[in-house]
C-alpha positions in Angstrom: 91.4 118.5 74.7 92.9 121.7 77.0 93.7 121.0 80.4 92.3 124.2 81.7 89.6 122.8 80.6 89.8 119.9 82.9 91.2 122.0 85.6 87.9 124.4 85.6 85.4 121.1 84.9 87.1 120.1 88.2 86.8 123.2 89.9 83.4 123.8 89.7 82.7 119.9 91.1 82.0 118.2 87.8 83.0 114.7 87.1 86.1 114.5 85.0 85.4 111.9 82.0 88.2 108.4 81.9 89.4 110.3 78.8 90.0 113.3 80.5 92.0 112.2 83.5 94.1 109.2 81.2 94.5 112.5 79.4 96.0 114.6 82.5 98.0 111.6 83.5 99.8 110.6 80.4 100.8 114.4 79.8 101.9 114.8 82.9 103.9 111.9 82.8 105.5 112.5 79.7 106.0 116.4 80.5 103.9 118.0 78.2 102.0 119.0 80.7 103.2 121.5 83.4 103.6 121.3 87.1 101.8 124.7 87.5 98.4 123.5 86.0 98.4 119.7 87.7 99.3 121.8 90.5 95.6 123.6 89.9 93.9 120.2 89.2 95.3 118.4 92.6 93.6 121.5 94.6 90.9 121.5 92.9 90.3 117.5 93.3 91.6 118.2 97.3 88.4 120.5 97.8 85.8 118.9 95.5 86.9 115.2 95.4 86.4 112.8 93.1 83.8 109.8 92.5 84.6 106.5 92.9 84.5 106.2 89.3 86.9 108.6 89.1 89.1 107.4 91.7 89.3 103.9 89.9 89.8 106.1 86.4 92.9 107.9 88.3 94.7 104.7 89.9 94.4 102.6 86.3 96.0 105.9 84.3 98.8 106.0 87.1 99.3 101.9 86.7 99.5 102.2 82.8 102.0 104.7 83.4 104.7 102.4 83.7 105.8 98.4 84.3 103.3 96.3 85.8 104.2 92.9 87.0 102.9 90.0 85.2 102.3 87.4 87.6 100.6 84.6 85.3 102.9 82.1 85.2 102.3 81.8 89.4 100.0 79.1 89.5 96.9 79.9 92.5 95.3 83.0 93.1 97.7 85.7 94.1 96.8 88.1 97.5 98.8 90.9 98.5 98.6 92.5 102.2 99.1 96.2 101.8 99.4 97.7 105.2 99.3 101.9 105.9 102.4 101.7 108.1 103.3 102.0 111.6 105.4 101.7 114.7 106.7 98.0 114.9 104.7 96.8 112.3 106.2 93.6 111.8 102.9 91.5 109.6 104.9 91.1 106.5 107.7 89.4 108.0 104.7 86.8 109.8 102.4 86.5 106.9 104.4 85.8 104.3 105.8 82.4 105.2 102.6 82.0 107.1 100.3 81.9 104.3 102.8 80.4 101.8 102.8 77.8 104.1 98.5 77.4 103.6 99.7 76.9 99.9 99.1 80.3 99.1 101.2 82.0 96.7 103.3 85.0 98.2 104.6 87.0 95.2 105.8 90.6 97.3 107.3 93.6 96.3 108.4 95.5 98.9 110.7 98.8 99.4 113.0 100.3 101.8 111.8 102.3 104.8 112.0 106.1 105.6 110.7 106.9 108.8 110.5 105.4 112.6 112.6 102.0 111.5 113.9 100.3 107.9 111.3 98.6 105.4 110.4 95.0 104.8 113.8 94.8 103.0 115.6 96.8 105.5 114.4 94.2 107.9 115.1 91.5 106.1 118.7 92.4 105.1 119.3 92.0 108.7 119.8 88.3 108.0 123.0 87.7 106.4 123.5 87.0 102.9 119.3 87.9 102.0 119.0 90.0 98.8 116.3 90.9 96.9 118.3 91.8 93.9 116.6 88.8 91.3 115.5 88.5 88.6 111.7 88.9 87.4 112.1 84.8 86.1 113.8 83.5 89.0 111.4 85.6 91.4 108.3 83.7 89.9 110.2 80.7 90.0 110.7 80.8 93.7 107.1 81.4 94.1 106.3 78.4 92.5 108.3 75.9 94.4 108.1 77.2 97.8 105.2 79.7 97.4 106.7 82.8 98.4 109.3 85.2 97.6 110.5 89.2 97.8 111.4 91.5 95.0 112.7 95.4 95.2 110.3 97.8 93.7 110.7 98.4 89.7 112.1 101.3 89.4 109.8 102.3 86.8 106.5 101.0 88.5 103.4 103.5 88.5 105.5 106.7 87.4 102.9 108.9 87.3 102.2 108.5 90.9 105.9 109.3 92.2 105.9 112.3 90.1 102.1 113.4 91.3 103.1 112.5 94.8 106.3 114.9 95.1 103.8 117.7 94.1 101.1 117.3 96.3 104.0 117.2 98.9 105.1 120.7 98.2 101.5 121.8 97.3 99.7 120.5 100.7 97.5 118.5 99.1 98.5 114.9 100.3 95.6 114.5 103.1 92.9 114.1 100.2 91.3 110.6 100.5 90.8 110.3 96.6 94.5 110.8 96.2 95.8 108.9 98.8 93.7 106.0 98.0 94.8 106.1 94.3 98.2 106.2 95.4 98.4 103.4 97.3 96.3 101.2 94.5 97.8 102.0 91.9 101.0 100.1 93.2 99.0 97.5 94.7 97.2 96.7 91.3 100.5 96.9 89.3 102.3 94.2 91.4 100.2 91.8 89.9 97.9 90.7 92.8 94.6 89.2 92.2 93.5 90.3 95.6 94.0 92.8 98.0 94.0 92.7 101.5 94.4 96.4 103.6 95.5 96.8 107.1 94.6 100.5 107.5 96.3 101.9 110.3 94.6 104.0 113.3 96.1 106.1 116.0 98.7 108.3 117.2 101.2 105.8 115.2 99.2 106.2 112.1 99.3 108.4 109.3 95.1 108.3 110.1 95.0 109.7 113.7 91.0 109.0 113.7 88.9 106.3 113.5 86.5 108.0 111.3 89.6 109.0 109.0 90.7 105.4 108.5 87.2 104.2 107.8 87.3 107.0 104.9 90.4 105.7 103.8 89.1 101.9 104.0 86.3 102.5 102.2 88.2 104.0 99.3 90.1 101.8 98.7 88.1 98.9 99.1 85.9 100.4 96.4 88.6 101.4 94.5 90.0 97.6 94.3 86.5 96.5 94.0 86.1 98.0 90.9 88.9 97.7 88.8 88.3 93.5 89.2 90.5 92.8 92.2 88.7 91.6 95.4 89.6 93.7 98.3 89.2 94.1 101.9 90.3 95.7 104.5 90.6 95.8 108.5 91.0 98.6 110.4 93.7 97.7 112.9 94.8 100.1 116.0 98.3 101.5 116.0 97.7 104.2 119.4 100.7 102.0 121.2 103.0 100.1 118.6 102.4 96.6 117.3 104.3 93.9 119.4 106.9 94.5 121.9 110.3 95.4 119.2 111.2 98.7 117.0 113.7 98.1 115.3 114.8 95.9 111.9 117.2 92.7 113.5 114.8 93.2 116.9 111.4 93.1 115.0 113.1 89.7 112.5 113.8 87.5 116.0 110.0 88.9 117.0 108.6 87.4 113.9 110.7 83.9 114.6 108.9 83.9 117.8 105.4 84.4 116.1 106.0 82.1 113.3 106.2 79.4 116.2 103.8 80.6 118.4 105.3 82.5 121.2 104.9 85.6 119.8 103.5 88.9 121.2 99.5 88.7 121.5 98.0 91.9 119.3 100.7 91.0 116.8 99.5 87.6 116.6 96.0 88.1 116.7 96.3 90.9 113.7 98.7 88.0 111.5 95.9 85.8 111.9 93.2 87.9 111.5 94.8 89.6 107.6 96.3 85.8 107.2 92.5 84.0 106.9 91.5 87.0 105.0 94.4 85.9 102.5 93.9 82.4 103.0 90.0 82.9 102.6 90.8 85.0 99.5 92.9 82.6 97.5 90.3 79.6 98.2 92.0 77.8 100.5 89.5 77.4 102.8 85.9 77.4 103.0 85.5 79.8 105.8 87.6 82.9 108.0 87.3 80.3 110.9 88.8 77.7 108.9 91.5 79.7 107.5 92.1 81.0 110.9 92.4 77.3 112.5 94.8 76.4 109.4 97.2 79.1 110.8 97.5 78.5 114.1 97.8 74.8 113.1 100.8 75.9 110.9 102.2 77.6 113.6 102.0 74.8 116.6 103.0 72.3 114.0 106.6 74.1 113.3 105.7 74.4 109.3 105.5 78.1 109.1 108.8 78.7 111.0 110.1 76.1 107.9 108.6 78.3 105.4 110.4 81.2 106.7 113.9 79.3 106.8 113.3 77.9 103.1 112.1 81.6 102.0 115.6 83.1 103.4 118.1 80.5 102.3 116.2 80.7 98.9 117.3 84.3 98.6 121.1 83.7 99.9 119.8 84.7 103.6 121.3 82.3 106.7 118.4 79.9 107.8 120.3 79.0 110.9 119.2 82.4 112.4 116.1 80.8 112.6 117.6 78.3 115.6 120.1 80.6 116.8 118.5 84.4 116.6 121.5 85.5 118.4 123.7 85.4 114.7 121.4 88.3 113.6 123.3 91.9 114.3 123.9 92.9 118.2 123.9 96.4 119.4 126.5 96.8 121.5 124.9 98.2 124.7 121.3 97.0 126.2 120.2 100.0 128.6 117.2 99.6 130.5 114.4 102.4 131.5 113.0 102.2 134.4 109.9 103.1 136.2 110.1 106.3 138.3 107.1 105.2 140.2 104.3 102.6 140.6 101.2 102.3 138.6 99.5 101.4 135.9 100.6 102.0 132.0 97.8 104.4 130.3 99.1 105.4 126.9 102.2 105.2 124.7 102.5 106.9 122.4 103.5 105.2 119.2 104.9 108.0 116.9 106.7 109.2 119.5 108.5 105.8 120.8 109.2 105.3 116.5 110.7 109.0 116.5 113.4 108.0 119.6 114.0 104.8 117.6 114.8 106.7 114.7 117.2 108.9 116.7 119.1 105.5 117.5 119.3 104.5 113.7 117.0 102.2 113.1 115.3 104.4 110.6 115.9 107.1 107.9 115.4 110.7 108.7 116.0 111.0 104.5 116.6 108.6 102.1 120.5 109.2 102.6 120.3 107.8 105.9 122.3 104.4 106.8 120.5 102.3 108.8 121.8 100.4 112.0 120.2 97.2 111.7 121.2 96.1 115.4 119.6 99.3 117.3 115.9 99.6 118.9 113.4 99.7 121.4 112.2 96.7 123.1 109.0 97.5 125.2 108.5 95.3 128.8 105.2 97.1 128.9 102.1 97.7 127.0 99.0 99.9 127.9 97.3 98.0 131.1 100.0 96.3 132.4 100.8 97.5 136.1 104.5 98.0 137.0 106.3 98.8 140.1 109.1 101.6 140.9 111.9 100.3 139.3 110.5 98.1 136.8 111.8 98.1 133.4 109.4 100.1 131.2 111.4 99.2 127.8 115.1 98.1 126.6 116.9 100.3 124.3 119.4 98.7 122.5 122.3 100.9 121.3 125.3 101.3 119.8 126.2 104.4 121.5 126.2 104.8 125.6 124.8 107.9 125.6 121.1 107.7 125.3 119.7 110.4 127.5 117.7 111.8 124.4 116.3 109.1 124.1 115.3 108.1 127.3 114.1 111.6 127.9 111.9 110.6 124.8 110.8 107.5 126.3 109.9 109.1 129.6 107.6 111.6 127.6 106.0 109.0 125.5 105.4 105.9 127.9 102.6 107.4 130.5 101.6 105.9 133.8 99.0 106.6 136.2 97.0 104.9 139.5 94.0 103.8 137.6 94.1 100.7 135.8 93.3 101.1 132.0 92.0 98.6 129.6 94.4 97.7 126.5 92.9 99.2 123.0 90.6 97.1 121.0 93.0 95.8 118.6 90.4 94.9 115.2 88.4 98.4 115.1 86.4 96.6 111.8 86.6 94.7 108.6 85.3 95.8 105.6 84.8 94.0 102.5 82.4 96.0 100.2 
């Protein structure tokens, strides 16, 4: 087999056999074959795309490419919730002990974040003592006795994929559904999960700016799940204003407290519940989405979910007392407030934008060499809708520096007000299951 051969197959729209693209895959992998003609074969796949057969072809080779988690030994029916990222996405931190707490089994591997603020771990290292550094034996363990726990990412997970990803990055050929898709999958599908449940991002937050972009996306990877024997679904949730009220890691942990007992914000809420039946419905834990759903919120009013969460962090050497006392997690030194230069209504903010002056404070990575400062953030006193007055605090930054008048400046820019009233965004754009 000749991979010009594949390349030109491609190129002129064909459909590339399972063969052919385990072929491409393992020699790229394995260096034999060259940047230069994968190079070809990514453009060519970005302008003709792929089948779904082929899709589901591509993410298997890149999960055979490397370790895959063997999750047998958990005893139930194991559902990950992959979600496309965002500003203030906090779900992971909700729905883990939330759903462990249905008796569903929580097995998650989770990274570190570059971007608007840290990742799931990031987050969670903002408890002190939690680590993530266990073993493969002791991480299964803890899943069986209290249903969840957290893992880093195996370094050697889905190769082929890390390698294919730096090259559509300096090749612009990352927007291509059939790639992205396989991407995501193919990490998904090696963590072990038995099913799959996507919250696909839409907005000015998201890496899908479109409605019709994310549906694309959905769709893809719905089918791609679908087909390789792991039930998936996915919702298409709105990200044009960030998710809750906090950016930032130790601001966005005492935000998911407040959730897991039921005083959280409302759209982050209604999304945890919404992916959390899906999960719950998933695993067989209930006979219905409406059951699942009532299951939650009972776990939530009756105080069992907020237990989960303190049983999942002292499991992992985190301090469960923050879970009582929030004000042990890290403190930025200054609180500054913004406020409102006149009255009216908010109309739009604008969520990459807010992430990006969060960044600025530390709460993300510009580059993977970046530290984190797990105490910083923005706390929004306003979403899109609410009325305020001259004045009025718009948001809080939190900061451990006084001068903040970038970031204000940012904030000014991206929180917009007007006379006319506004509705909020429809928070659930759709759910899609086949």
């Amino acid at each position: 087999m000749r991979i010009v051969d594949v390349i030109q197959k491609k190129r002129d729209g064909e459909q590339l056999t399972t063969e052919e693209i385990n072929f491409i895959v393992k020699g790229y992998t394995d260096g034999t074959i060259p940047d230069y003609q994968v190079s070809a074969l990514l453009m060519a796949i970005y302008f003709q795309d792929m089948t779904e057969k082929e899709r589901a072809d591509l993410t298997m080779a890149m999960v055979s490419s490397g370790d895959q988690i063997d999750l047998g030994a958990v005893e139930g029916v194991k559902v990950d919730k992959h979600s496309t990222g965002g500003v203030g996405d906090t779900t992971t931190l909700v729905l883990g002990p939330l759903v462990a707490a249905a008796g569903v089994p929580v097995a998650k591997m989770s990274g570190r974040g570059l971007g608007h603020t840290g990742g799931t771990i990031d987050k969670l290292e903002a408890i002190d003592g939690f680590h993530v550094e266990i073993t493969n034996e002791q991480f299964i363990e803890l899943v069986n006795k209290n249903k969840i726990a957290i893992i880093g990412q195996s370094g050697n997970l889905t190769p082929a994929d890390k390698k294919i990803y730096a090259l559509r990055d300096v090749t612009a050929t990352v927007n291509s559904i059939p790639l992205i898709a396989s991407s995501i999958m193919s990490k998904k599908i090696a963590a072990g999960a038995d099913a799959i449940v996507l919250d696909v991002k839409t907005g000015a937050g998201a890496f899908m700016k479109t409605l019709e972009d994310s549906r694309t996306l959905a769709r893809a990877m719905v089918n791609i799940g679908n087909n390789v024997g792991r039930k998936t679904m996915a919702v298409i949730s709105d990200m044009s204003q960030p998710l809750g009220f906090a950016i930032g890691n130790a601001l966005e942990v005492k935000e998911a407290i407040d959730t897991l007992k039921g005083e959280g914000p409302e759209d982050l809420t209604e999304l945890c519940l919404v992916l959390g039946s899906h999960m719950v419905y998933a695993a067989g834990r209930a006979e219905s989405l409406e059951d699942a759903r009532q299951m939650l919120i009972k776990l939530m009013n009756n105080g069992e979910a907020l237990e989960k969460f303190k049983v999942f962090m002292e499991a992992q050497g985190g301090d469960g007392s923050i879970v009582d006392n929030p004000a042990k997690l890290p403190q930025a030194k200054y609180k500054i407030d913004l406020p409102a230069k006149e009255d009216g209504y908010v109309t739009e903010i604008i969520a990459d934008h807010v992430g990006t002056a969060a960044m600025w404070l530390g709460a993300g990575r510009a580059t993977k060499d970046s530290e984190v400062d797990l105490a910083v953030g923005i706390m929004l006193n306003k979403k899109i809708g609410a009325s305020v007055s001259a004045g009025e605090s718009l948001a809080t930054i939190y900061s451990n520096n006084e001068d903040v008048d970038r970031v204000k400046e940012e904030l000014y820019k991206s929180i917009l007000l007007s006379k006319e009233k506004v509705e909020p965004p429809v928070l659930i754009h759709e759910e899609i299951t086949v």
